[in-house]
C-alpha positions as CSV (number, residue, x, y, z in Angstrom):
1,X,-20.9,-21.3,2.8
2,X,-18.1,-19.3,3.9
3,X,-17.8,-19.2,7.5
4,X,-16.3,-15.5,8.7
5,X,-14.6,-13.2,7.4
6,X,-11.7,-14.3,5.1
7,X,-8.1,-13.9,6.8
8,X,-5.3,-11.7,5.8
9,X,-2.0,-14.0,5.3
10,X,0.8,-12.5,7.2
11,X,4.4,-12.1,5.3
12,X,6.9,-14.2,7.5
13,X,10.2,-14.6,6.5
14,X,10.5,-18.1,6.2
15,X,7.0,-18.6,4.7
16,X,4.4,-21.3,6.3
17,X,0.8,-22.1,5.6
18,X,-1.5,-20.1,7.2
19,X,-5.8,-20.2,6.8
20,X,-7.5,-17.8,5.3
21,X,-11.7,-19.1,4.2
22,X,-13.6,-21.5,6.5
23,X,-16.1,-23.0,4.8
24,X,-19.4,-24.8,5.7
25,X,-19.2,-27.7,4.3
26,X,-22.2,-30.3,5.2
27,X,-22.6,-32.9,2.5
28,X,-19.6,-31.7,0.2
29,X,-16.2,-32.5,0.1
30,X,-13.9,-30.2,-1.4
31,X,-10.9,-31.2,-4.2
32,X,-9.6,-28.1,-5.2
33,X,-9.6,-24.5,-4.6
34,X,-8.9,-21.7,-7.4
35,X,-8.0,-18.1,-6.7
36,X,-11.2,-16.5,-9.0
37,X,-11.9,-13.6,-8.4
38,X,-10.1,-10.1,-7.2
39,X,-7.8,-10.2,-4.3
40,X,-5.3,-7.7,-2.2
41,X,-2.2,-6.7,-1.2
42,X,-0.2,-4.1,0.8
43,X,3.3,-3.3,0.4
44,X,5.5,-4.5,3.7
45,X,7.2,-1.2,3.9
46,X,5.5,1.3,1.9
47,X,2.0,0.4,2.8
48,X,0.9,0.7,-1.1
49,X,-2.2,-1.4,-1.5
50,X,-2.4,-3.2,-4.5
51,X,-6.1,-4.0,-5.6
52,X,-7.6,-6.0,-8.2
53,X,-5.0,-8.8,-8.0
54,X,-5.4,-12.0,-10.8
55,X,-4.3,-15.1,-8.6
56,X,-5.5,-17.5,-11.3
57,X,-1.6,-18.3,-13.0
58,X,-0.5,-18.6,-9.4
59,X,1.9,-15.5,-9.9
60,X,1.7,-11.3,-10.0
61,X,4.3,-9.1,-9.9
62,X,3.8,-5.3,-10.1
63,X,5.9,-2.1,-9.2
64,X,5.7,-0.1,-5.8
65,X,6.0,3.7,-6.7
66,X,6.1,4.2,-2.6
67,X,9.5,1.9,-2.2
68,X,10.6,1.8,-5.3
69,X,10.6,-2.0,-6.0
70,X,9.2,-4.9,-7.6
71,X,6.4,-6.6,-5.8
72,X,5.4,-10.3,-6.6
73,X,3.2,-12.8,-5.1
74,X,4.4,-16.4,-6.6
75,X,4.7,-20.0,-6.0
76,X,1.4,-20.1,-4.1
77,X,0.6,-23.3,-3.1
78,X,-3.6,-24.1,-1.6
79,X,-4.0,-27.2,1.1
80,X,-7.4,-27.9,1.9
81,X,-7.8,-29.5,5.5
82,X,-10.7,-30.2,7.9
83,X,-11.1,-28.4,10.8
């Protein structure tokens, strides 16, 4: 069960981890999370959100009309840790 609502993850410029699902986990141990599923972005500057994202190569890269630049989300990396 997910506990909450999930998290945004705020651009920094020297990236760090950050969480974003708490999950109930009584009885279970998770191994591995995979991005299924649609997720979301908005542009830095521009504010252009970006819907329908595919996380499940671990990469996207689109074009922002608004600023007039590419966009990417890559080299995504998931840790799983108990709270």
């Amino acid at each position: 069960m997910i506990k909450g609502e999930p998290q945004p993850y705020n651009y920094a410029e020297v990236p760090k981890p950050g969480k974003i699902l708490e999950f109930e986990c009584r009885g279970c141990e998770f191994v591995e999370f995979k991005p299924e599923g649609n997720w979301e972005a908005k542009g830095l500057e521009s504010g252009t959100v970006f819907k329908d994202i595919d996380l499940n190569e671990g990469d996207w890269f689109d074009y922002d009309e608004k600023a007039g630049a590419e966009v990417s989300i890559k080299d995504l990396k998931w840790e799983i840790v108990r709270s």
